[in-house]
C-alpha positions in Angstrom: 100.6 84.1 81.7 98.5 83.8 78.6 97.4 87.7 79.3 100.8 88.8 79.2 101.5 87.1 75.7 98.1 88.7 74.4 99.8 92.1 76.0 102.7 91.9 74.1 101.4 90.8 70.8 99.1 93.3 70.8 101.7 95.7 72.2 104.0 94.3 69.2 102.3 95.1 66.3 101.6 98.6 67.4 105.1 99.2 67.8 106.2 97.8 64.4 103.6 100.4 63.1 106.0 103.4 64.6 108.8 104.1 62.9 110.9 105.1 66.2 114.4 103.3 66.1 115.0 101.5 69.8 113.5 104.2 71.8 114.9 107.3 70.2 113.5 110.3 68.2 115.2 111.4 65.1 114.7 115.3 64.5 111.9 114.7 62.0 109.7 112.9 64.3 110.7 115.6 67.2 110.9 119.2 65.2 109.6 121.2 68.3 112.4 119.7 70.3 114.1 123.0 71.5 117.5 123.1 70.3 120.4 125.2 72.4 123.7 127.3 71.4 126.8 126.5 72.3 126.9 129.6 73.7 124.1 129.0 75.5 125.2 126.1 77.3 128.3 127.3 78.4 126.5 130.4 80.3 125.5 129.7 83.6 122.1 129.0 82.0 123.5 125.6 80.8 123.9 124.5 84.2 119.8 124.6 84.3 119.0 123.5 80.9 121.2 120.5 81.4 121.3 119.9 85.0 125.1 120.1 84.9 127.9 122.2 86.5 128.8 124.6 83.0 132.6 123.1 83.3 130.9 119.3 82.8 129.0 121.1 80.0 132.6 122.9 78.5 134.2 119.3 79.0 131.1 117.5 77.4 131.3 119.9 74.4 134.9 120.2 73.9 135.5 118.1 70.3 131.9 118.4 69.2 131.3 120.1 65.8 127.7 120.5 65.9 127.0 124.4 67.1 123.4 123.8 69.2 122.4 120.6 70.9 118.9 119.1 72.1 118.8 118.8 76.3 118.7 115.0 75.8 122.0 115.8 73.4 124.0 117.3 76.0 122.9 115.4 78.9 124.3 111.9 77.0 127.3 113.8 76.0 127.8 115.0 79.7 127.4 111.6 80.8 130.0 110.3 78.3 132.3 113.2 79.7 131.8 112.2 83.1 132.2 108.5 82.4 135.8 109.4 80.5 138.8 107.8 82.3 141.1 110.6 83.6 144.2 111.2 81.8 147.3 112.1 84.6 149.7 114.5 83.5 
């Protein structure tokens, strides 16, 4: 056990030296992240630069404001989407 608490001291104070919040990347740290349209998304090219059907994508991007989206972006917001309870008419 004492190698695992040398592990994660050491593994610690390296991560205190990153300025990463809880695993993400803001767009500073990232600026090469590609960056999609709207447009984009919604074509049947979404459906590979997502990994989603393009009518999870329309649903996922119904309400947002932002005009392009990371792949990381619209994958959470798919999963929100998809996780939404179903409203019966």
């Amino acid at each position: 056990m004492a190698t695992h608490d040398k592990t994660e001291t050491s593994h610690a104070s390296a991560s205190t030296d990153a300025p990463a919040k809880a695993g993400r990347v803001s767009r500073e740290d990232a600026p090469d992240e590609p960056r999609f349209s709207r447009e984009r998304l919604l074509s049947r090219e979404g459906e590979q630069i997502a990994g989603y059907p393009h009518t999870v994508i329309a649903g996922a991007l119904h309400g947002a404001d932002a005009d392009e989206f990371t792949r990381e972006e619209i994958q959470a917001k798919a999963e929100a989407f998809l996780k939404r309870p179903v409203e019966e008419a």
